[in-house]
LODOBA-271416 format. One record per residue: residue number from 0; residue in three letters; x, y, z of N, C-alpha, C, O in turn. Coordinates in Angstrom, 1 decimal, padded with zeros to 4 digits. Layout:
N
[pt NUM 'Ala' [X Y Z] [X Y Z] [X Y Z] [X Y Z]]
...
//
This chain:
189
[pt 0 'Unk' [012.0 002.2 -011.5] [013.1 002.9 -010.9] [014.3 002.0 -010.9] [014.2 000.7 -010.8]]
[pt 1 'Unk' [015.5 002.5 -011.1] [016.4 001.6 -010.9] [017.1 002.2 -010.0] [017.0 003.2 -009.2]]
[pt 2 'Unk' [018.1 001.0 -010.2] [018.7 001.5 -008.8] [019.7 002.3 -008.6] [020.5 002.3 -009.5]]
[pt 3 'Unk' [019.8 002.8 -008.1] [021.9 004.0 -008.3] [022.7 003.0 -008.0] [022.5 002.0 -007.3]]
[pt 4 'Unk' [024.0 003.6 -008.5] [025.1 002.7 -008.3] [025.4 002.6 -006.5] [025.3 003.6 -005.8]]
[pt 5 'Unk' [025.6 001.3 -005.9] [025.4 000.4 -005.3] [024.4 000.8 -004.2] [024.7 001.0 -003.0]]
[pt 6 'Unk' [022.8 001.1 -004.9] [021.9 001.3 -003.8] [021.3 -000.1 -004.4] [021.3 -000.4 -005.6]]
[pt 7 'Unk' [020.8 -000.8 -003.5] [020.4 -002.5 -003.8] [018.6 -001.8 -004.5] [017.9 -000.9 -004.4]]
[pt 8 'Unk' [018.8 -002.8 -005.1] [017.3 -002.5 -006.1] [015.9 -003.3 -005.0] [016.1 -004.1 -004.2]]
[pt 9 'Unk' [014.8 -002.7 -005.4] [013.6 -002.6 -004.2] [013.0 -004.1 -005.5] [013.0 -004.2 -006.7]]
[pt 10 'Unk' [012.5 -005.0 -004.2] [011.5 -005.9 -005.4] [010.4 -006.4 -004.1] [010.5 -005.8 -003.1]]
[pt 11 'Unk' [009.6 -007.5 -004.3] [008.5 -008.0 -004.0] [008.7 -009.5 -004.1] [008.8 -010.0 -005.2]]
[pt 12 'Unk' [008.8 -010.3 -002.7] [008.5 -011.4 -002.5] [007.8 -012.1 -001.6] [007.5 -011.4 -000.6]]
[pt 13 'Unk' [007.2 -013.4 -001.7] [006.0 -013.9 -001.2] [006.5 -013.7 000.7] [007.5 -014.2 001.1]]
[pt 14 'Unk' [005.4 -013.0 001.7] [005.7 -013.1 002.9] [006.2 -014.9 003.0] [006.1 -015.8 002.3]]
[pt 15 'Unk' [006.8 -014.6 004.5] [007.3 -016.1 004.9] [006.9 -015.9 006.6] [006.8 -014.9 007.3]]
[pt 16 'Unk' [006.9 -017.2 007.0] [006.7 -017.2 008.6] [008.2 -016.4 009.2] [008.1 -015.9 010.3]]
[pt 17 'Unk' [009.2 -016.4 008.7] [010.3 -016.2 008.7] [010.4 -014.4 009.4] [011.0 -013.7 010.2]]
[pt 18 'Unk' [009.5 -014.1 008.4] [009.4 -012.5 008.4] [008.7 -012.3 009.7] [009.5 -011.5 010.4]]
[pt 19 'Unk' [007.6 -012.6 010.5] [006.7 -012.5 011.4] [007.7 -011.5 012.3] [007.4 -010.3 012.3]]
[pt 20 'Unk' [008.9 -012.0 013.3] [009.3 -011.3 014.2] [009.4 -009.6 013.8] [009.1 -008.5 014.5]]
[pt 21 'Unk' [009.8 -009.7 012.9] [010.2 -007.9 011.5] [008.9 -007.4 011.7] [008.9 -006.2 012.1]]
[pt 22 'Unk' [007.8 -007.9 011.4] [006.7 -007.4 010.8] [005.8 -006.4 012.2] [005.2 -005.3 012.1]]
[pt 23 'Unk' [005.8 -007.2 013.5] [005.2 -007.6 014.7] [006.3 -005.8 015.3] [005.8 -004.7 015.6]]
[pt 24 'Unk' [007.6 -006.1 015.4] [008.6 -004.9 015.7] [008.3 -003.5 015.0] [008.3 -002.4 015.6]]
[pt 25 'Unk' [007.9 -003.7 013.9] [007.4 -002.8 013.3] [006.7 -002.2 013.5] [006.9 -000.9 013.5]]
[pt 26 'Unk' [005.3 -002.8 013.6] [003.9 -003.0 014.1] [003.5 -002.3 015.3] [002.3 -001.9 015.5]]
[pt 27 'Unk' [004.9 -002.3 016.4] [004.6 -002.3 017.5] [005.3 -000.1 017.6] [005.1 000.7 018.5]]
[pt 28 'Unk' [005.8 000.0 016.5] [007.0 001.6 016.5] [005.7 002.6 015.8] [005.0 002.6 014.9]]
[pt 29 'Unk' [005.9 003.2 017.0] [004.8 004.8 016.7] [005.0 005.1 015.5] [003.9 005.5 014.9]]
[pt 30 'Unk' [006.2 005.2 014.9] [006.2 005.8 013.9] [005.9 005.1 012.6] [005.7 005.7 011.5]]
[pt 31 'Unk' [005.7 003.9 012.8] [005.1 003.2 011.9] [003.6 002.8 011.6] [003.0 002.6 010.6]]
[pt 32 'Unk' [003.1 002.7 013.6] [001.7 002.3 013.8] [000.3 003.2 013.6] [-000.8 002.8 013.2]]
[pt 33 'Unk' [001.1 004.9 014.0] [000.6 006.2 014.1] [-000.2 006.4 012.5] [-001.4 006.6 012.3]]
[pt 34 'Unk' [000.5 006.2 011.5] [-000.1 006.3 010.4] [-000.9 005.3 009.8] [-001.9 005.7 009.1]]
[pt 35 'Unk' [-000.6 003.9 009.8] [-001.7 002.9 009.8] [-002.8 002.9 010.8] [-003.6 002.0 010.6]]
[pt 36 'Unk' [-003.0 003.5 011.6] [-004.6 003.8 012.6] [-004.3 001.8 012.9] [-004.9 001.0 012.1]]
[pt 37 'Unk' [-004.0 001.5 013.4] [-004.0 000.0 014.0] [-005.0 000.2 015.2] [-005.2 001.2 016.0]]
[pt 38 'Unk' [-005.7 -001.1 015.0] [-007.5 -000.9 016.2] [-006.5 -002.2 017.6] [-007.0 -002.2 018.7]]
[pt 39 'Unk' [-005.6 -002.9 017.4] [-005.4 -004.0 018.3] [-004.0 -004.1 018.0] [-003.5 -003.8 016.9]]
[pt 40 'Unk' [-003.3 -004.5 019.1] [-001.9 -004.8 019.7] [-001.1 -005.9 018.5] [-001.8 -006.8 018.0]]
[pt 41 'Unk' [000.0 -005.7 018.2] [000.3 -006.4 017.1] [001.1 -007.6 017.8] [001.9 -007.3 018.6]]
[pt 42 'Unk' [000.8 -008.8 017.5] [001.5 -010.0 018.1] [001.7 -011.3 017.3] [000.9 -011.9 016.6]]
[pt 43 'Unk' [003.0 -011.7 017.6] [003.0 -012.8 016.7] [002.7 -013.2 016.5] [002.5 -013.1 015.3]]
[pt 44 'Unk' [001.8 -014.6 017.2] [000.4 -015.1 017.0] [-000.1 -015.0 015.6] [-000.1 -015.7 014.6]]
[pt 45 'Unk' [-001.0 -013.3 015.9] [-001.8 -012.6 014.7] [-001.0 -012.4 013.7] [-001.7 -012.5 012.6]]
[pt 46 'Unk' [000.3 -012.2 013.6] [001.4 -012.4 012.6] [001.6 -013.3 012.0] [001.7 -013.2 010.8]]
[pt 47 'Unk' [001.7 -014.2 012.7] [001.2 -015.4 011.5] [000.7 -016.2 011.1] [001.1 -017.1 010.4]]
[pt 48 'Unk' [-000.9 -015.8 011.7] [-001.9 -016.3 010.7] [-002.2 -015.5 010.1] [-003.2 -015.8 009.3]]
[pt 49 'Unk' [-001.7 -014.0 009.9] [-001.9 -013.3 008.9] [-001.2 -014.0 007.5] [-001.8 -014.5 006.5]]
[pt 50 'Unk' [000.2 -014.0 007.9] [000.9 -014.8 006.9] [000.2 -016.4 006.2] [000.2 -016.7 005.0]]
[pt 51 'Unk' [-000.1 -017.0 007.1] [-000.5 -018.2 006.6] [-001.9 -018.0 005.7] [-002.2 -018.7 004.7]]
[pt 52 'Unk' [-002.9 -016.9 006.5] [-004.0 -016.5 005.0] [-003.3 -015.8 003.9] [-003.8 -016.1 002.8]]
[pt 53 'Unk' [-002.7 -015.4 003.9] [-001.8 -014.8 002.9] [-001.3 -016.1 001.8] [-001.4 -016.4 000.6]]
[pt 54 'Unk' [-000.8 -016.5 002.7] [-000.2 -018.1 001.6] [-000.9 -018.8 000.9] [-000.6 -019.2 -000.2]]
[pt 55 'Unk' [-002.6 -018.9 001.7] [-003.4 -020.0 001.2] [-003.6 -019.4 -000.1] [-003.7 -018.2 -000.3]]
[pt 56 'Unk' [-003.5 -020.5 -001.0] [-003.6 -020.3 -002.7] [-005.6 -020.0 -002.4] [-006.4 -019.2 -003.1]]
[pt 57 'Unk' [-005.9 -020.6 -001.6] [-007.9 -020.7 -002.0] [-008.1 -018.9 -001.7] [-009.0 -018.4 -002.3]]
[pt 58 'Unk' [-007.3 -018.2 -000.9] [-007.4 -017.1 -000.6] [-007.4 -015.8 -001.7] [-006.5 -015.0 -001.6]]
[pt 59 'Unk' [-008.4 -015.8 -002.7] [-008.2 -014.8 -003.3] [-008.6 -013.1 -003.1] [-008.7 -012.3 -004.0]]
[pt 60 'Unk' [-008.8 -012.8 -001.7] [-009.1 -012.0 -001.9] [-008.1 -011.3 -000.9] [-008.5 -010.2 -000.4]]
[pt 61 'Unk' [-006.4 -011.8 -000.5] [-005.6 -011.4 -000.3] [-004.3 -011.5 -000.9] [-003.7 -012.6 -001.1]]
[pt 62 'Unk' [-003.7 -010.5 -001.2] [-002.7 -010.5 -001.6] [-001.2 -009.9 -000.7] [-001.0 -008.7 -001.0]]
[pt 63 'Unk' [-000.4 -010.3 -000.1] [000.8 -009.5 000.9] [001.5 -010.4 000.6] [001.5 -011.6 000.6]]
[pt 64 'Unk' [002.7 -009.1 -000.1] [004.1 -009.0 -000.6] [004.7 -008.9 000.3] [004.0 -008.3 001.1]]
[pt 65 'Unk' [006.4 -009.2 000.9] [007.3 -008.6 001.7] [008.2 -007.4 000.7] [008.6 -007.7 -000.5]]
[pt 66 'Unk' [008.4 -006.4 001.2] [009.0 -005.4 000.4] [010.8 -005.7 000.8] [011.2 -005.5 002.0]]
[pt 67 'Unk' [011.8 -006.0 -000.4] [013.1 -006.5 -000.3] [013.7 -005.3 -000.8] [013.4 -004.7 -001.9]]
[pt 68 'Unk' [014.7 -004.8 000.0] [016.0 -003.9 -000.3] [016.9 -004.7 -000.6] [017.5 -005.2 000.4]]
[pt 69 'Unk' [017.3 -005.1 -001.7] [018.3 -006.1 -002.4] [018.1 -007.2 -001.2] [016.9 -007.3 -001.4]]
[pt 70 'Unk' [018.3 -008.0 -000.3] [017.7 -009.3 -000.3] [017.4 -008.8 001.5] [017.4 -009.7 002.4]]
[pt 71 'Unk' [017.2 -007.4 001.9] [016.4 -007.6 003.5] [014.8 -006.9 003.2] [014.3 -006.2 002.3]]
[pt 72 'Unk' [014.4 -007.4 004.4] [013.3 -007.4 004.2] [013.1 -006.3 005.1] [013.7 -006.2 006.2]]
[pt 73 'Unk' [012.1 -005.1 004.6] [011.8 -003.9 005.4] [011.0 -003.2 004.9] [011.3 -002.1 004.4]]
[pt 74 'Unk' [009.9 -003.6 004.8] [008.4 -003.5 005.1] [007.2 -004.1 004.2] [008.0 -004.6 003.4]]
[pt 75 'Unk' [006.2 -004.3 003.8] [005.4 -004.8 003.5] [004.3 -004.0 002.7] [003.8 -002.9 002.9]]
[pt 76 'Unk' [003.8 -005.1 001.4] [002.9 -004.4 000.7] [001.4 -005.0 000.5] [001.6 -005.7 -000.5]]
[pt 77 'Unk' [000.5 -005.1 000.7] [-001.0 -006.0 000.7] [-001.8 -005.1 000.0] [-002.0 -003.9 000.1]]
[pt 78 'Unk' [-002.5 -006.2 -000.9] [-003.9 -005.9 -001.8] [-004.3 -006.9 -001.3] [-004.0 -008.1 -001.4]]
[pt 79 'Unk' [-005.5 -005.9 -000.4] [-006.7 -006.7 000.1] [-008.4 -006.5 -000.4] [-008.6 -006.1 -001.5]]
[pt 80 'Unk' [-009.2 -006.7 000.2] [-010.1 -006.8 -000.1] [-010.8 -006.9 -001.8] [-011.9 -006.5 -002.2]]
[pt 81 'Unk' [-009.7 -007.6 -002.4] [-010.1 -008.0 -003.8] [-011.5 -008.4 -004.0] [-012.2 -009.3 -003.7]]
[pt 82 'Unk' [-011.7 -007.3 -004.9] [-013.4 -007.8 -005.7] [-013.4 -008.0 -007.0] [-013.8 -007.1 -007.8]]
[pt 83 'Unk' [-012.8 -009.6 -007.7] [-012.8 -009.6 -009.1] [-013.9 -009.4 -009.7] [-013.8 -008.7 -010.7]]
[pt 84 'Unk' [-015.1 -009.8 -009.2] [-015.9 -009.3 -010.0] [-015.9 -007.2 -010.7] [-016.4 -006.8 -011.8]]
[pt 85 'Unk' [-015.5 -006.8 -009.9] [-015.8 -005.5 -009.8] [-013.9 -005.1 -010.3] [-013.7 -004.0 -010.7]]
[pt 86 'Unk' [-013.2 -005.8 -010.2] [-012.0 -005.4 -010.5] [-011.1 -004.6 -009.9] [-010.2 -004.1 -010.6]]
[pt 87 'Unk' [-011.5 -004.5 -008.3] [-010.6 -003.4 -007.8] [-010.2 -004.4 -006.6] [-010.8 -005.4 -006.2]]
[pt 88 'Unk' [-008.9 -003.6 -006.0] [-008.3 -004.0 -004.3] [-008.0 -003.1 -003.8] [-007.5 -002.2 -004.4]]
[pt 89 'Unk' [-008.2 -002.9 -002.5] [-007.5 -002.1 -001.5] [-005.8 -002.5 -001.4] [-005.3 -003.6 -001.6]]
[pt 90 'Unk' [-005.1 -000.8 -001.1] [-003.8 -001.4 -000.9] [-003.2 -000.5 000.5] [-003.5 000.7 000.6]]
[pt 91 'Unk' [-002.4 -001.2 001.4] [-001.7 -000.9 002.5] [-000.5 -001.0 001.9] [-000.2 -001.7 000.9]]
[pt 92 'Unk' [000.3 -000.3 002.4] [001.9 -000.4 002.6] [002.7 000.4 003.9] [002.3 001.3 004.7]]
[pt 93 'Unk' [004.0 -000.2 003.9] [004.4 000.2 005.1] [006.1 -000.2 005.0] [006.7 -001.3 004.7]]
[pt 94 'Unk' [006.6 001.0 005.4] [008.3 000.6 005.3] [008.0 000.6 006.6] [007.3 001.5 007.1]]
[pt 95 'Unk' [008.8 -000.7 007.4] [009.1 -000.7 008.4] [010.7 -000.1 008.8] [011.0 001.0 009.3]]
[pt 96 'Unk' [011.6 -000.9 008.5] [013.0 -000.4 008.7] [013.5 001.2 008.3] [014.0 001.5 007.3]]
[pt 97 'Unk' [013.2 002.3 009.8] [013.4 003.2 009.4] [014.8 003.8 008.8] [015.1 005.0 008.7]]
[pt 98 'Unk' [015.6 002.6 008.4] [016.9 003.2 007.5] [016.9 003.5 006.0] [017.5 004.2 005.2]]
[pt 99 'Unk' [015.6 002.3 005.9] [015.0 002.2 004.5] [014.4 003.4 004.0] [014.3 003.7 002.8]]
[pt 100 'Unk' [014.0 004.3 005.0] [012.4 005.2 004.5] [013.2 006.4 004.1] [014.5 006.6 004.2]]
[pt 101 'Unk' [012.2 007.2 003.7] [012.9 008.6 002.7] [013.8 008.1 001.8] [014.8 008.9 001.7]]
[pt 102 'Unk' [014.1 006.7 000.7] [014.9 006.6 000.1] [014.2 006.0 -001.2] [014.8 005.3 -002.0]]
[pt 103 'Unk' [012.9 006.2 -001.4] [012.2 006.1 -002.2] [011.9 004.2 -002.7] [011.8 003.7 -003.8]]
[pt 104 'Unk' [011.8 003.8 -001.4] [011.6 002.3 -001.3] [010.3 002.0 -001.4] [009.9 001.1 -002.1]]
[pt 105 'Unk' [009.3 003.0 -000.5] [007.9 002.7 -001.0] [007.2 003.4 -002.0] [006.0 003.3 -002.0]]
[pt 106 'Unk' [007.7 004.0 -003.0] [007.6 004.7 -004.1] [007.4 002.9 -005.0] [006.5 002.2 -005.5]]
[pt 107 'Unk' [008.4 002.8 -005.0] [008.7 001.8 -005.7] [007.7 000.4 -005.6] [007.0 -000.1 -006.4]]
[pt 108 'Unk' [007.9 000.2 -004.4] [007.4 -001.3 -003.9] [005.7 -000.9 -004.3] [005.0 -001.8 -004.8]]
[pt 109 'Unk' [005.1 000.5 -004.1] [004.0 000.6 -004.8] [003.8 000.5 -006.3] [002.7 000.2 -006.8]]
[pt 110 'Unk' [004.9 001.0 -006.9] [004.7 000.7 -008.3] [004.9 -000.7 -008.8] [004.4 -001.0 -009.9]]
[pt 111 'Unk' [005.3 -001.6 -008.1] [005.6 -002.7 -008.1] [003.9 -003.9 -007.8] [003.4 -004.8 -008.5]]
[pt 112 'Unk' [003.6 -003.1 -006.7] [002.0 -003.4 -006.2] [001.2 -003.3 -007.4] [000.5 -004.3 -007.7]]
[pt 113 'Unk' [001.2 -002.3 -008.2] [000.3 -001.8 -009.1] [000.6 -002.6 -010.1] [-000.4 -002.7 -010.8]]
[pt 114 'Unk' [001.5 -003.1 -010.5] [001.7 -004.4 -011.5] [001.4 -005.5 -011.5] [000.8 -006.2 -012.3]]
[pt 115 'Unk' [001.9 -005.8 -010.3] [001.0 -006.8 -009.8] [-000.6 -007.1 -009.7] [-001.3 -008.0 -010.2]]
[pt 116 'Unk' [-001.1 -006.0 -009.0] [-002.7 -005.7 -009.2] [-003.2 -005.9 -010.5] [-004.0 -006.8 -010.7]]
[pt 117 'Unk' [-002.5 -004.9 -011.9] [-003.0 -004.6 -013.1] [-002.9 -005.9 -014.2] [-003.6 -006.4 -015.1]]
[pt 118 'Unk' [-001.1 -006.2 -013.8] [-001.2 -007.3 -014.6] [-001.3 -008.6 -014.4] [-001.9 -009.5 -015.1]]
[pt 119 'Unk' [-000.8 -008.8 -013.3] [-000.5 -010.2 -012.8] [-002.7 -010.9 -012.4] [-003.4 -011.7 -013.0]]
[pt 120 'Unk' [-002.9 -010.2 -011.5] [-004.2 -010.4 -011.2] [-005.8 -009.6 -012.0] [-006.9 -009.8 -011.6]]
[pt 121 'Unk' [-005.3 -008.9 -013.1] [-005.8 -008.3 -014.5] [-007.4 -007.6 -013.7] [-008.5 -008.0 -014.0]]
[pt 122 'Unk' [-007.1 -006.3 -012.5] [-007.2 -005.9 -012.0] [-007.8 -004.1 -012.9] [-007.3 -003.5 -013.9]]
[pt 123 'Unk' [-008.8 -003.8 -012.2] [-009.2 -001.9 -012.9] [-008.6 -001.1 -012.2] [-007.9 -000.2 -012.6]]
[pt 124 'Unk' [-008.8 -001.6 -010.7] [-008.4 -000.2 -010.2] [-008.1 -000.6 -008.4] [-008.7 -001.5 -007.8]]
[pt 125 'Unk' [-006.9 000.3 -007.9] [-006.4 -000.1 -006.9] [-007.0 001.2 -005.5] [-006.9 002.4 -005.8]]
[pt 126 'Unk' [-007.3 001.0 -004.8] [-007.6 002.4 -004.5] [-006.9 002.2 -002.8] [-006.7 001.0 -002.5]]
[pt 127 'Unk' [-006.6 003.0 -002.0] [-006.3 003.4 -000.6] [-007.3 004.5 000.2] [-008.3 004.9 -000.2]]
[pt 128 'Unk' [-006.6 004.9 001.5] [-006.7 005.5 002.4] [-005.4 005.9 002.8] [-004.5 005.1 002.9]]
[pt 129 'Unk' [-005.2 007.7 003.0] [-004.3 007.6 003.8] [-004.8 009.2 004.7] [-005.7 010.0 004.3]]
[pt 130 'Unk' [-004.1 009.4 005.9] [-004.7 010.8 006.5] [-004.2 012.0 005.6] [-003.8 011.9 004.5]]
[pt 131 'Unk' [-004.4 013.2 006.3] [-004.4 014.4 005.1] [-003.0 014.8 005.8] [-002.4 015.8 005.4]]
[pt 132 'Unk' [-002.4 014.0 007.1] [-000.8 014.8 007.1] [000.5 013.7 006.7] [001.7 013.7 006.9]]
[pt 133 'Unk' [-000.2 013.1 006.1] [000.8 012.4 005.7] [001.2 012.7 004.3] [000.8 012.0 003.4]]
[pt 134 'Unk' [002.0 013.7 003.9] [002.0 014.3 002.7] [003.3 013.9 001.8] [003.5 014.2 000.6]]
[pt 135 'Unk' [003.9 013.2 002.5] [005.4 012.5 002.1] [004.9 011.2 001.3] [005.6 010.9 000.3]]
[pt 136 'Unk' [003.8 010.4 001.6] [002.8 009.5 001.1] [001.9 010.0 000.1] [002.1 009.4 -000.9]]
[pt 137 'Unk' [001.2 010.8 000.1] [000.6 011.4 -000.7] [001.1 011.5 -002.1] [000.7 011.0 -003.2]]
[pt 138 'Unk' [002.3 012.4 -001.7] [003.2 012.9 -002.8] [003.8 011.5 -004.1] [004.0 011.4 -005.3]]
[pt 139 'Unk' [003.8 010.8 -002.7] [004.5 009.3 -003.4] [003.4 008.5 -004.1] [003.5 007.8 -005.1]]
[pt 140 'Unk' [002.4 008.7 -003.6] [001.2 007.9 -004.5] [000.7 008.5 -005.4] [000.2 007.8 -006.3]]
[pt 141 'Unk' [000.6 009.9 -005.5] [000.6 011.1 -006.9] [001.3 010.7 -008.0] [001.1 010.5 -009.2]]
[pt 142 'Unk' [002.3 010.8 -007.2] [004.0 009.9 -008.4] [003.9 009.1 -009.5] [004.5 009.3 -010.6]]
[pt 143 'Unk' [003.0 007.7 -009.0] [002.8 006.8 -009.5] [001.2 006.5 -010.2] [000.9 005.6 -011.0]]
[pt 144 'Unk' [000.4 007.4 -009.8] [-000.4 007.3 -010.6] [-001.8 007.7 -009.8] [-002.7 008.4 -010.3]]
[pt 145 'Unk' [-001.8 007.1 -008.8] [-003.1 008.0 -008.1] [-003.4 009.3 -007.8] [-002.6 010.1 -007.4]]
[pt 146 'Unk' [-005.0 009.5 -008.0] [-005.6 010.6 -007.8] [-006.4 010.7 -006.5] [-007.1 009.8 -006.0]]
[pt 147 'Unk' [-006.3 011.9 -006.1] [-007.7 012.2 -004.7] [-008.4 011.9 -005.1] [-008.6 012.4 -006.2]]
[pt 148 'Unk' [-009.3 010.9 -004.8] [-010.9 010.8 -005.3] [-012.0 011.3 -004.2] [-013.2 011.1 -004.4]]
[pt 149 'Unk' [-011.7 011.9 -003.1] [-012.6 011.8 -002.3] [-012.1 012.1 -000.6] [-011.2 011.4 -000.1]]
[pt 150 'Unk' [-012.7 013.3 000.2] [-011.8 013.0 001.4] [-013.1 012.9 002.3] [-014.1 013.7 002.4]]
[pt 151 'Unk' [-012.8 011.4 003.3] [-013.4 011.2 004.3] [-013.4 012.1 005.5] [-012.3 012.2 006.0]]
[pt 152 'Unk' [-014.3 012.8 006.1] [-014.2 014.1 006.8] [-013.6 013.4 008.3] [-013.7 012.1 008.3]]
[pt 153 'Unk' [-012.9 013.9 009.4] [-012.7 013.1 010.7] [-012.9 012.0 010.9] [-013.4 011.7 011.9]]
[pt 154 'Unk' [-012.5 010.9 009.7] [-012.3 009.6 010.0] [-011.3 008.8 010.2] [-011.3 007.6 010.5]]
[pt 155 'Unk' [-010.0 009.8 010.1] [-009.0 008.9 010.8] [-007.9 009.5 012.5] [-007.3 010.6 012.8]]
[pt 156 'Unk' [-008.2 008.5 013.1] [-007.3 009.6 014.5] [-006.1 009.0 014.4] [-005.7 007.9 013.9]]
[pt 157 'Unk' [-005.4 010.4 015.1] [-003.8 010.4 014.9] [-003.4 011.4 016.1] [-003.3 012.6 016.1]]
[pt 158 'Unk' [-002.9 010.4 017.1] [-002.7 010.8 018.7] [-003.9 011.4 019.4] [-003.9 012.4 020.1]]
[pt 159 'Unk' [-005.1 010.7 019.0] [-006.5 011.4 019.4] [-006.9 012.4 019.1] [-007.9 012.8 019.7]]
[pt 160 'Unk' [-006.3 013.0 017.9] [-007.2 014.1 017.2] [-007.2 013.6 015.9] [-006.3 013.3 015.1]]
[pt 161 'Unk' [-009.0 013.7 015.8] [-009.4 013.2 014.6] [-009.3 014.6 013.3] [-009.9 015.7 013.4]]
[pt 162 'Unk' [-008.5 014.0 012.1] [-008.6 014.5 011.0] [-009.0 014.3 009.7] [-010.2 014.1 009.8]]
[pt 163 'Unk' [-008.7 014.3 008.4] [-009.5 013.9 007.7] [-008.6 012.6 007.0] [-007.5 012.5 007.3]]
[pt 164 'Unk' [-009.2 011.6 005.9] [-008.4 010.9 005.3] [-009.4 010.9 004.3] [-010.7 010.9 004.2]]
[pt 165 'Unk' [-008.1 010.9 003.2] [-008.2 010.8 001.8] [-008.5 009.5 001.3] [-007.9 008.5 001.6]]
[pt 166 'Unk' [-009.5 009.6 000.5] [-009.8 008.5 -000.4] [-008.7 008.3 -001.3] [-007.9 008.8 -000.5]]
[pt 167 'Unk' [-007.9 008.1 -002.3] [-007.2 007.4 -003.1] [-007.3 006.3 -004.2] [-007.6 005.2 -003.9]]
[pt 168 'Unk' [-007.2 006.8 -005.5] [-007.5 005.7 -006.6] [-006.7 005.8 -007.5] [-006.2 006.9 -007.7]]
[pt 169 'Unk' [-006.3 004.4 -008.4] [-005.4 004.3 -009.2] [-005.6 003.6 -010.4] [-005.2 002.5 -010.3]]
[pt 170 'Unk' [-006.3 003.9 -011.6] [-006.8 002.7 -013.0] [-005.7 002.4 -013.3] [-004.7 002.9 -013.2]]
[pt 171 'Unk' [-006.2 001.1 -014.0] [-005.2 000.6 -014.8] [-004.9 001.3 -015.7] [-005.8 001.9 -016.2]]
[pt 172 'Unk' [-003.6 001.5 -016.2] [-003.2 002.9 -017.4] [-004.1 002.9 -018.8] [-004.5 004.0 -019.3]]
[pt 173 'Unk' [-004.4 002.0 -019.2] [-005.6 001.8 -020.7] [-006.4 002.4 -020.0] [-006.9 003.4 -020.5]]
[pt 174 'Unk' [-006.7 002.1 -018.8] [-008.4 002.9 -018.3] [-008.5 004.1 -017.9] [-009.6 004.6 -017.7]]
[pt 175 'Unk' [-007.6 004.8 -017.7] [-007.3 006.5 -017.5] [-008.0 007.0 -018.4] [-007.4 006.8 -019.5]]
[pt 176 'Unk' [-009.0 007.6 -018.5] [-009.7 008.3 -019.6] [-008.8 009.6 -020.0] [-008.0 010.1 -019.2]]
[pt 177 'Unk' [-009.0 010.1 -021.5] [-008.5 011.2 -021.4] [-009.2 012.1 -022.0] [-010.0 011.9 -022.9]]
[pt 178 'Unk' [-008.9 013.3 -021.3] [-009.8 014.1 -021.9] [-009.1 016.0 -021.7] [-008.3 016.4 -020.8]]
[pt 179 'Unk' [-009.6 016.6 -022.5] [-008.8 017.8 -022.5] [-008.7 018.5 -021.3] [-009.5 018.5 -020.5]]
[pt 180 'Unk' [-007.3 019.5 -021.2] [-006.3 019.9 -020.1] [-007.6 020.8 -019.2] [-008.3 021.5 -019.8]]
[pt 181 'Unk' [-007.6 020.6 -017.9] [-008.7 021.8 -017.3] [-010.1 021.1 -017.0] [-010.9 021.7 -016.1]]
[pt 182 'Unk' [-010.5 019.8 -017.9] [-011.8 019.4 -018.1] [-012.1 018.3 -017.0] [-011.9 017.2 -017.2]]
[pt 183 'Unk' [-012.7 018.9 -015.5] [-012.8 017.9 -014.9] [-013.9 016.9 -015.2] [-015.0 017.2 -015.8]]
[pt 184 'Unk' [-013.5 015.4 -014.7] [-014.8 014.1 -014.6] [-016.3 014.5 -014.0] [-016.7 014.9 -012.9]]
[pt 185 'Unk' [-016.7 014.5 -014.7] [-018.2 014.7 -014.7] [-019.1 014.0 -014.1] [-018.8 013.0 -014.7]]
[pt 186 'Unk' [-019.8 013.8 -013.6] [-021.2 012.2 -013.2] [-021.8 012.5 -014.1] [-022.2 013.6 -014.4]]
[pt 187 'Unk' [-021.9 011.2 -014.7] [-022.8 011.1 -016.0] [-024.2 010.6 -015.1] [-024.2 009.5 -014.5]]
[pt 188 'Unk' [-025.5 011.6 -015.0] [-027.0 011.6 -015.0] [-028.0 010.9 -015.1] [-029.2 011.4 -015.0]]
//
């Protein structure tokens, strides 16, 4: 994506302790926390020893980006639970700065994610969670390349009523099988 004339271009830089107060504010706005299903109180502290496992180079099975609107920081992107053997990560994301959102900032910072996953860390497949009303997400992760693979029945609550959440997956583009228009994936027997 580029950028429009003077809309600052979206990129991906390494979290910093710096970020923590941003992250924690964020963390703490309904409208941010409601769709992440968060199980515990977001506090600096946990903020930055998030960040500091983040940092450690021995840490490979974390990866969190700060997501940059030309050089502010407003919101965050993580591939976690890396299984190189198996070649996939979980991915979270999250615009915090709601001046940033609806402006196609996490559209991006996920296409960004997915490069990183595919090439930088030579990665199969990236996969998520998100609920089934979050469809502004959905749409945006469609966009770029993921498919429903699967919906978890009342596993995620959202103001205490449990609904469903979507499994989500994304191959690396070589690994997209192709096959003719209509012809769904099969289990091979």
């Amino acid at each position: 994506m580029t950028a429009r004339r003077g809309t600052p271009a979206v990129s991906l830089a390494l979290l910093r302790p710096t970020h923590a107060p941003a992250i924690v504010r964020w963390l703490r706005d309904p409208a941010v926390s409601a769709n992440l299903g968060l199980r515990s109180k977001p506090s600096l502290a946990k903020t930055r020893a998030f960040i500091a496992a983040a940092a450690d180079a021995a840490n490979d099975a974390l990866c969190a980006r700060a997501i940059l609107l030309g050089e502010r920081h407003v919101g965050n992107v993580v591939l976690d639970q890396i299984d190189r053997h198996v070649g996939k990560a979980r991915l979270h994301i999250y615009v915090g700065a709601a001046g940033a959102r609806g402006r196609g900032v996490g559209r991006r910072a996920v296409q960004l994610a997915l490069g990183l996953a595919f090439d930088r860390l030579g990665l199969h497949k990236v996969w998520l969670t998100v609920h089934a009303r979050n469809r502004a997400a959905i749409r945006a992760y469609e966009a770029v390349g993921f498919a429903i693979e699967g919906v978890h029945r009342a596993e995620f609550l959202l103001d205490g009523e449990r609904i469903d959440e979507l499994y989500m997956g994304a191959l690396r583009p070589a690994a997209v099988p192709s096959r003719p228009h209509g012809q769904r994936n099969r289990p091979v027997l």
